[in-house]
C-alpha positions as CSV (number, residue, x, y, z in Angstrom):
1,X,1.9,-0.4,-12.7
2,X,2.7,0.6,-9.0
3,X,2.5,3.9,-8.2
4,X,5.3,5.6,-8.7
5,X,6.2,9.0,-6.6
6,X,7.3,12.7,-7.3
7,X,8.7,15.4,-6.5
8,X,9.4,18.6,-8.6
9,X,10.4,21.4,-9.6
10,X,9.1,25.3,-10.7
11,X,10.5,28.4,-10.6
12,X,6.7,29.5,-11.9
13,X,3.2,28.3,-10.0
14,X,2.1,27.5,-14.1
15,X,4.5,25.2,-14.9
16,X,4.9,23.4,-11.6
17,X,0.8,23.1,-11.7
18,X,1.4,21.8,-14.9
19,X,4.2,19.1,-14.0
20,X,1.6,18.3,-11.1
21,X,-1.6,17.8,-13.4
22,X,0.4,15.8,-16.3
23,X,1.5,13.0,-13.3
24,X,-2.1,12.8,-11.4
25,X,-3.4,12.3,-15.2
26,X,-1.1,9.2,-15.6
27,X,-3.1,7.6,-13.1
28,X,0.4,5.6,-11.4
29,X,1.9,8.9,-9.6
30,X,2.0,10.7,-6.7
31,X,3.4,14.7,-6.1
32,X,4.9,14.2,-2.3
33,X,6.4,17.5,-2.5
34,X,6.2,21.0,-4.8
35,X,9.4,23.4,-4.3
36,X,10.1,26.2,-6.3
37,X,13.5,26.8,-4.8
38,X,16.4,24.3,-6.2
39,X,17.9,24.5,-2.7
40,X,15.0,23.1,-0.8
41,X,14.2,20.7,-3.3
42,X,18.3,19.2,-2.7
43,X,17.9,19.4,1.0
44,X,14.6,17.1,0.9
45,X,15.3,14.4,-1.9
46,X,17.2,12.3,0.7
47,X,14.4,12.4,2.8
48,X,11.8,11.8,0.7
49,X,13.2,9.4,-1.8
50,X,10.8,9.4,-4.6
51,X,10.7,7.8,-7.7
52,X,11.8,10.7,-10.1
53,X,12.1,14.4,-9.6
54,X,11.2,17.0,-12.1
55,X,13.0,19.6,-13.5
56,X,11.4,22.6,-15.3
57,X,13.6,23.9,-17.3
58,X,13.8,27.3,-19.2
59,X,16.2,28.5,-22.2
60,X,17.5,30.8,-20.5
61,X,18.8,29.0,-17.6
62,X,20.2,26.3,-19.1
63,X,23.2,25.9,-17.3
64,X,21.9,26.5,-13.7
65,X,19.4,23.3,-14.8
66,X,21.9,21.1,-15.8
67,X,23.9,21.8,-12.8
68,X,21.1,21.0,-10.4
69,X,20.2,17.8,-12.4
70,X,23.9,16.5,-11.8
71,X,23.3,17.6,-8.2
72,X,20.4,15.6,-7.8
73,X,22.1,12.8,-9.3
74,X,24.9,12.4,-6.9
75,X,22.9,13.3,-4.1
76,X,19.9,10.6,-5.1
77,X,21.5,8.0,-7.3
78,X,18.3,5.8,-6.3
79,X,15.7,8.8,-7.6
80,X,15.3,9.4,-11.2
81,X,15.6,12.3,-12.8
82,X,13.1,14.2,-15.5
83,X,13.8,17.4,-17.1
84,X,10.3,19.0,-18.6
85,X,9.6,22.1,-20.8
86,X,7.7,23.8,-23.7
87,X,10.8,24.7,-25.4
88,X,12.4,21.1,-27.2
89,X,15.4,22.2,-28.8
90,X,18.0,19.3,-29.5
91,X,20.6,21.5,-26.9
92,X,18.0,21.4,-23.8
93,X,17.1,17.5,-24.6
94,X,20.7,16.5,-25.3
95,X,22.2,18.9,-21.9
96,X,19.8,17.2,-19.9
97,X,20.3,13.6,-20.8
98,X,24.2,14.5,-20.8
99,X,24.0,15.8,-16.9
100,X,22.2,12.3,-15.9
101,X,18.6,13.1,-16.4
102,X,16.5,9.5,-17.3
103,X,14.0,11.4,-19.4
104,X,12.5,14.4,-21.1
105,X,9.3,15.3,-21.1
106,X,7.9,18.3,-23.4
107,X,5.0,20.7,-22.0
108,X,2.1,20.0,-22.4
109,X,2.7,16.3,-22.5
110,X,0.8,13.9,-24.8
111,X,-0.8,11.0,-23.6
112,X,1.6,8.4,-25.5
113,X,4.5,11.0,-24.4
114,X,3.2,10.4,-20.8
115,X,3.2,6.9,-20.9
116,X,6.4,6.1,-22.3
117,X,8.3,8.6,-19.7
118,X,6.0,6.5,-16.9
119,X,7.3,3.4,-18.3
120,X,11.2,4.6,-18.6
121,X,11.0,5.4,-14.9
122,X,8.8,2.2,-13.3
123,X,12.0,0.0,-15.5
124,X,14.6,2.8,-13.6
125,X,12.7,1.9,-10.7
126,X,12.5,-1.7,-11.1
127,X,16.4,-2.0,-12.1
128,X,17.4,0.3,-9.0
129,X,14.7,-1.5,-6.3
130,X,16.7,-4.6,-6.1
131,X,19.5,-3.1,-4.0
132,X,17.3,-1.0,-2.1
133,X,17.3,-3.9,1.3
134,X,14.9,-1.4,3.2
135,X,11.9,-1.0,0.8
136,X,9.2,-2.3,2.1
137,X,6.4,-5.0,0.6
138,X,3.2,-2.8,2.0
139,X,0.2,-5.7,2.6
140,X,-3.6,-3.5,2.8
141,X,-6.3,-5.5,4.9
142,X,-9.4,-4.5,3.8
143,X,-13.0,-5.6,4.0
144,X,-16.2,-4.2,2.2
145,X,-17.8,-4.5,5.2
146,X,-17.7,-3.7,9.1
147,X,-17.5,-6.6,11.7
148,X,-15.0,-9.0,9.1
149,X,-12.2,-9.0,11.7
150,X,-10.0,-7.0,9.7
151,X,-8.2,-5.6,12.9
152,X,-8.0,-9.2,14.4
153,X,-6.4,-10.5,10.9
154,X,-4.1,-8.0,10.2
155,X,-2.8,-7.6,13.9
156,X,-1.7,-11.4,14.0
157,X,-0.5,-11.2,10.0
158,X,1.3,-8.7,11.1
159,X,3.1,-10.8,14.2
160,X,3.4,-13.9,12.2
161,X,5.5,-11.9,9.3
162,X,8.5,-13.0,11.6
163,X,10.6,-10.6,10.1
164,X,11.2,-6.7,10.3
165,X,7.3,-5.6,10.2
166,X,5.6,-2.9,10.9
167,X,1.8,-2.4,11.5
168,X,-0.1,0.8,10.5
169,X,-3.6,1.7,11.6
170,X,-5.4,3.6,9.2
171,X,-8.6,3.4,10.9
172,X,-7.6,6.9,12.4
173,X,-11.1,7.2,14.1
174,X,-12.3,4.2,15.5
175,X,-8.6,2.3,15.6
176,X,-7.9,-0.7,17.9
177,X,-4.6,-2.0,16.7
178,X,-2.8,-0.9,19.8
179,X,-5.6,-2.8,22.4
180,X,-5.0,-5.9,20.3
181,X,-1.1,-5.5,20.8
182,X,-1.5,-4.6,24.6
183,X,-0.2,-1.4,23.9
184,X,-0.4,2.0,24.8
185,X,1.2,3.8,22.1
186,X,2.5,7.4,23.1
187,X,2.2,8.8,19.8
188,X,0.3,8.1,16.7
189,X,0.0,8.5,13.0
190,X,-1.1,12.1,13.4
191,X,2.3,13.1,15.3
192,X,4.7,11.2,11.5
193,X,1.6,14.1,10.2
194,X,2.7,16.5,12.0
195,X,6.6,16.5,11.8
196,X,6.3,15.5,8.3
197,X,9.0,18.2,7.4
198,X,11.6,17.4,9.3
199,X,10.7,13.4,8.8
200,X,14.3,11.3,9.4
201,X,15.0,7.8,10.6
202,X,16.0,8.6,14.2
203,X,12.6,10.7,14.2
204,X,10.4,7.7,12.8
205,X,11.7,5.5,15.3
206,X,11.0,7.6,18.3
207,X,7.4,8.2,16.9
208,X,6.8,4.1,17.1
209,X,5.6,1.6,19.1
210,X,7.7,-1.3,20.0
211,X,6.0,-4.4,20.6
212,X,8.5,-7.1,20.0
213,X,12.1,-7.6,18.4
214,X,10.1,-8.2,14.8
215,X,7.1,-5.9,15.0
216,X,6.3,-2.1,15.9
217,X,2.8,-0.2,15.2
218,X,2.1,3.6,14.1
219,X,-1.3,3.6,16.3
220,X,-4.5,5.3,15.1
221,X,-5.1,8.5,17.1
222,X,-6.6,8.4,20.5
223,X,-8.8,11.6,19.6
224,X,-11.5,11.1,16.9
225,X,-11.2,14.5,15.7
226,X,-7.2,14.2,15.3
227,X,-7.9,12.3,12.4
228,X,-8.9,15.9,10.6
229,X,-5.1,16.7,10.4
230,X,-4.6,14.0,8.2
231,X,-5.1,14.4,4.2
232,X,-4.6,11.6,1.4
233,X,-0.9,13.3,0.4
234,X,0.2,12.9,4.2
235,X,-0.7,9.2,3.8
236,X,1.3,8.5,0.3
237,X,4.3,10.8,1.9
238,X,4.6,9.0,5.1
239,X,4.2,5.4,3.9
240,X,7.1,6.0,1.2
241,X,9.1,7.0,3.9
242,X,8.3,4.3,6.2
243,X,8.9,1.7,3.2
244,X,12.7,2.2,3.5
245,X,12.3,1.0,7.6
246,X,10.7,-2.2,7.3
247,X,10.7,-5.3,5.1
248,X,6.8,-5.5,5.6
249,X,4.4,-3.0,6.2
250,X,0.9,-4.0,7.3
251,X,-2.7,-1.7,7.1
252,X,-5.3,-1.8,8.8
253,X,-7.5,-0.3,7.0
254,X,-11.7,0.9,7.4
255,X,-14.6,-0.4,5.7
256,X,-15.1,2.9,3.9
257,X,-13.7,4.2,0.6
258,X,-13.0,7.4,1.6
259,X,-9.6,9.3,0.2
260,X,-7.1,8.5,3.0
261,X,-8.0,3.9,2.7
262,X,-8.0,4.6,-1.6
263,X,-4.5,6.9,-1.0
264,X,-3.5,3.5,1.2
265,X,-5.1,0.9,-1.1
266,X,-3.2,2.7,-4.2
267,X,0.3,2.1,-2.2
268,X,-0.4,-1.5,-1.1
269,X,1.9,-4.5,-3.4
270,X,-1.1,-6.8,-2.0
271,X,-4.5,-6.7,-0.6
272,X,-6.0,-9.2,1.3
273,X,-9.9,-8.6,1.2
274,X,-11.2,-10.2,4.3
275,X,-15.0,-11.6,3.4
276,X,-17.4,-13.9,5.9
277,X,-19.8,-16.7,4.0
278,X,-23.3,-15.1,4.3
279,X,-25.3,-13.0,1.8
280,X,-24.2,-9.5,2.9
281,X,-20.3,-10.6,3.3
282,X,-20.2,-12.1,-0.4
283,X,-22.5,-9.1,-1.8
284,X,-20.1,-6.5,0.1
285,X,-16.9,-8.6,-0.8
286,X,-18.6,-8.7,-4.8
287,X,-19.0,-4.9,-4.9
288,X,-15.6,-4.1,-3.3
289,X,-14.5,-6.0,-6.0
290,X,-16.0,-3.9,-8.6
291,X,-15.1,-0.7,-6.7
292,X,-11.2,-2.0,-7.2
293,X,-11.6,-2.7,-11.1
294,X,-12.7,1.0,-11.3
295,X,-9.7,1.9,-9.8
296,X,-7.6,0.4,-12.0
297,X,-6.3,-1.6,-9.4
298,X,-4.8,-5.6,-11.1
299,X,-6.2,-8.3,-9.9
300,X,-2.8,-9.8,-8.9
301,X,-2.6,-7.5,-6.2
302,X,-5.9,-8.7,-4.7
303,X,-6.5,-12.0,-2.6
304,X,-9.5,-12.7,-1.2
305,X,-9.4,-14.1,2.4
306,X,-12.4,-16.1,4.5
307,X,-12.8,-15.5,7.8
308,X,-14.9,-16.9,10.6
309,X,-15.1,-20.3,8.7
310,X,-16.8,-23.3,9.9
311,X,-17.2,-26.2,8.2
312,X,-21.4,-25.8,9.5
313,X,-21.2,-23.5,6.6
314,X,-22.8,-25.0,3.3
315,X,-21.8,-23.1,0.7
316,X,-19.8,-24.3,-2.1
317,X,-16.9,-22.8,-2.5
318,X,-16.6,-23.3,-6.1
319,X,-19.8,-21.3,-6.5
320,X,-18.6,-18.3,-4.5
321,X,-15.3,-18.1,-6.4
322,X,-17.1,-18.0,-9.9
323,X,-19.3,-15.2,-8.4
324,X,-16.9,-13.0,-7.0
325,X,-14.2,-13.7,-10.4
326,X,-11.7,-14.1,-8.1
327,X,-9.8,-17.4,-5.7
328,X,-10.2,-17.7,-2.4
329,X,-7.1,-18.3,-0.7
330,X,-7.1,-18.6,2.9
331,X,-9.7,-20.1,5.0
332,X,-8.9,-18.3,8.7
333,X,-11.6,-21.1,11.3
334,X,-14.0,-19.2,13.4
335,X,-13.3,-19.8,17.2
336,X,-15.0,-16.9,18.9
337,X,-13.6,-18.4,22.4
338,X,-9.8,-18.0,21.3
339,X,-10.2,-14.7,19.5
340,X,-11.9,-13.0,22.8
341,X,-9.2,-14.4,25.0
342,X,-6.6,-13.5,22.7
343,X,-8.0,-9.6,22.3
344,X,-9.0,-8.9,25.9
345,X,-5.4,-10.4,26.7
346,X,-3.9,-8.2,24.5
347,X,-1.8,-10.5,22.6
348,X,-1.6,-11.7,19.0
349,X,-2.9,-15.5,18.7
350,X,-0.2,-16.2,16.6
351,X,2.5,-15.6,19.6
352,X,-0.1,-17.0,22.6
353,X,-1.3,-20.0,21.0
354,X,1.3,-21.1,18.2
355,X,-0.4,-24.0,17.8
356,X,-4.3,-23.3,17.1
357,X,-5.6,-23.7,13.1
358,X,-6.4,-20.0,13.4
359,X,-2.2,-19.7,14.0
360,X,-1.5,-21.7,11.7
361,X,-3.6,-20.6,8.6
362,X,-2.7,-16.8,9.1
363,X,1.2,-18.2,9.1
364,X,0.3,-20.1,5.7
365,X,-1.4,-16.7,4.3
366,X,2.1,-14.6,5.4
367,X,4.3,-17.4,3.7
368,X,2.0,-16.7,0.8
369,X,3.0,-13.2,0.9
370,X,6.2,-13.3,1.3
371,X,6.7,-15.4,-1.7
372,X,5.7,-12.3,-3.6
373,X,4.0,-14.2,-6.5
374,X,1.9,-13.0,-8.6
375,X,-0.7,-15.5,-8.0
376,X,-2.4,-15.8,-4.4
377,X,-1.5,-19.7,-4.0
378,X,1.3,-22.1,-5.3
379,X,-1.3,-24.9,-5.2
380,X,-3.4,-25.2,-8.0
381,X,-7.3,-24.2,-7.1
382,X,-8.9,-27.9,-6.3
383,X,-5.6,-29.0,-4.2
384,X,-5.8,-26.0,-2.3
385,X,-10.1,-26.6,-1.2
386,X,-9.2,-30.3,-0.9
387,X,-6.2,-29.9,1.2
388,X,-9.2,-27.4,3.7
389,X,-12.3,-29.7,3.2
390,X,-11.4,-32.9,1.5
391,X,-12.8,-34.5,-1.7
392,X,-16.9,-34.5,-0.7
393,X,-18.8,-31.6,-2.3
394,X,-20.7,-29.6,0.1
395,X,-24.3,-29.0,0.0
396,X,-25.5,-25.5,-0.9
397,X,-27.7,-23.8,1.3
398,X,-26.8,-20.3,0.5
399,X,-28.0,-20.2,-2.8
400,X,-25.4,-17.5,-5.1
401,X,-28.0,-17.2,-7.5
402,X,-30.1,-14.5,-4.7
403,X,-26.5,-12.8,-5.3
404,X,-26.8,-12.3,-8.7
405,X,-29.4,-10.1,-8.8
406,X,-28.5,-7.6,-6.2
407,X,-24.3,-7.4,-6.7
């Protein structure tokens, strides 16, 4: 289930802790925002957008909570609404569902009560998405590993979208997104942190950094120690609000799971982990792997790139797959000469050199994307290696089975 986001509301710090514990237990939602004043909350719902909004409600303000819920309605028709409280009598339930609230949920909630509420709002969700044009399809690059390329990868993904796209660099203390655009971005991720109150589209746009009709960047800071300011809820926040800018939003992301990339990763529709044919590439790329099944995270969401290929490279690629559990589907070739040029130049491959293999297997792997399937490839497994390598089996030098024993 995608992760679904929150905001709510308690006129007492016990009940809105509460609210805030039952939906980080569900494991599929975020809390962007805590109010305990029903006029803040109204004056921030078109802002934020989230998911659903919670209502505590008490029995002796019945009335004042159904009029806010029928507030919150008109003003958020795209936001579903949840009353919640200890006190179930048929006249709360019944006024709630009457003013336009989508579900109730009684305190403290059960863990098949949680659920079904979950799954009423991801179907709201779902029914309500479709004629929301600006939400965003967020792609996470991501490798196990340091020295993959991720930056490279998901700076010309990123170009090659050739759409409304914009590229996010996470790797707040050591990011190079804007050096591979040629860009020297005024303001950074920490500055959408910063003015994350007062957060509107004219205010978004002015924090960017253009880089073509198609494609801006939120750059990492240009201070290591900026990155300080930033905390996982900032990250969840901002990326919900910059999901109703841009068709596609692409991370860059670090090697490291630390709780701003998880915050990221749990946002992302698709992950493309980037992985290089040698030992500590497939080992990192085998544990990552693992690291993401702990999280919960569906294996649908999660294709496994190669980068730096050569066809020097014996390993069969059969053997990998069946180690890792997983398809490989995209095969970026290794031409350190082209890369080089293309980041000391400043300019995405993709645009300088349309028509190199590196260009023209990250455009297959965004055409992949934005088919928004729910498997990596539309070719079946064995077409898709025959169409890279033809029909000969490769030798295998890098024997999988040292693997085994050490993943």
């Amino acid at each position: 289930m995608q992760v679904l986001t929150f905001i709510t509301l308690g006129k007492d710090s016990q009940s809105a802790k509460e609210v805030s514990a039952t939906i980080s237990r569900s494991g599929c939602g975020r809390v962007l925002a805590e109010y305990d004043n029903p006029t803040e909350m109204l004056a921030n719902i078109g802002r934020l957008r989230p998911s659903a909004a919670v209502i505590t409600l008490k029995a002796d303000h019945l009335e004042n909570g159904f009029a806010l819920i029928k507030e919150l309605v008109a003003a958020a028709p795209g936001t579903a609404i949840i009353s919640a409280s200890h006190e179930a009598s048929p006249a709360m339930i019944l006024g709630s569902i009457r003013a336009g609230a989508q579900e109730f949920l009684q305190l403290p909630a059960s863990t098949d009560e949680l659920r079904t509420v979950m799954n009423g709002i991801a179907e709201f969700c779902k029914l309500t998405e479709s004629s929301d044009i600006n939400r965003s399809r967020l792609v996470a690059v991501f490798s196990g590993k340091g020295g993959t390329g991720v930056s490279f990868f998901g700076t010309n993904l990123a170009a090659a979208m050739n759409t409304q796209t914009l590229l996010v660099d996470l790797n707040l203390q050591a990011g190079d997104s804007a050096s591979f655009l040629g860009l020297d971005a005024k303001y950074s991720f920490v500055d959408l942190v910063r003015n994350r109150a007062r957060l509107d589209e004219s205010l978004i746009t002015s924090l960017l950094t253009l880089h073509s009709t198609n494609l801006s960047l939120v750059a990492a800071p240009i201070e290591a120690h900026e990155a300080e300011e930033v905390k996982p809820d900032d990250v969840t926040e901002i990326l919900h609000q910059l999901g109703h800018k841009f068709e596609y939003i692409v991370l860059d992301l670090p090697h490291t799971f630390d709780p701003i990339t998880i915050s990221a990763l749990d946002m992302a529709d698709d992950i493309l982990l980037l992985l290089t044919l040698d030992i500590p590439g497939i080992r990192s790329t085998k544990r990552t792997l693992k690291v993401f099944d702990n999280l919960g995270y569906p294996r649908d969401k999660i294709r496994v790139v190669v980068n730096r290929w050569s066809k020097n490279i014996d390993v069969e690629l059969q053997k990998v797959e069946s180690h890792l559990g997983e398809r490989l589907i995209g095969f970026v070739p290794n031409d350190y000469r082209k890369v080089m040029d293309s980041i000391n130049l400043g300019r995405p491959l993709v645009q300088n050199d349309p028509g190199s293999k590196i260009t023209l297997e990250i455009k297959r792997i965004a055409a992949l994307i934005a088919e928004r399937r729910s498997t990596p490839s539309a070719l079946p497994r064995k077409r898709l290696l025959r169409s890279f390598f033809g029909s000969k089996s490769s030798t295998t030098s890098l024997e999988l089975s040292t693997l085994t024993d050490h993943a």
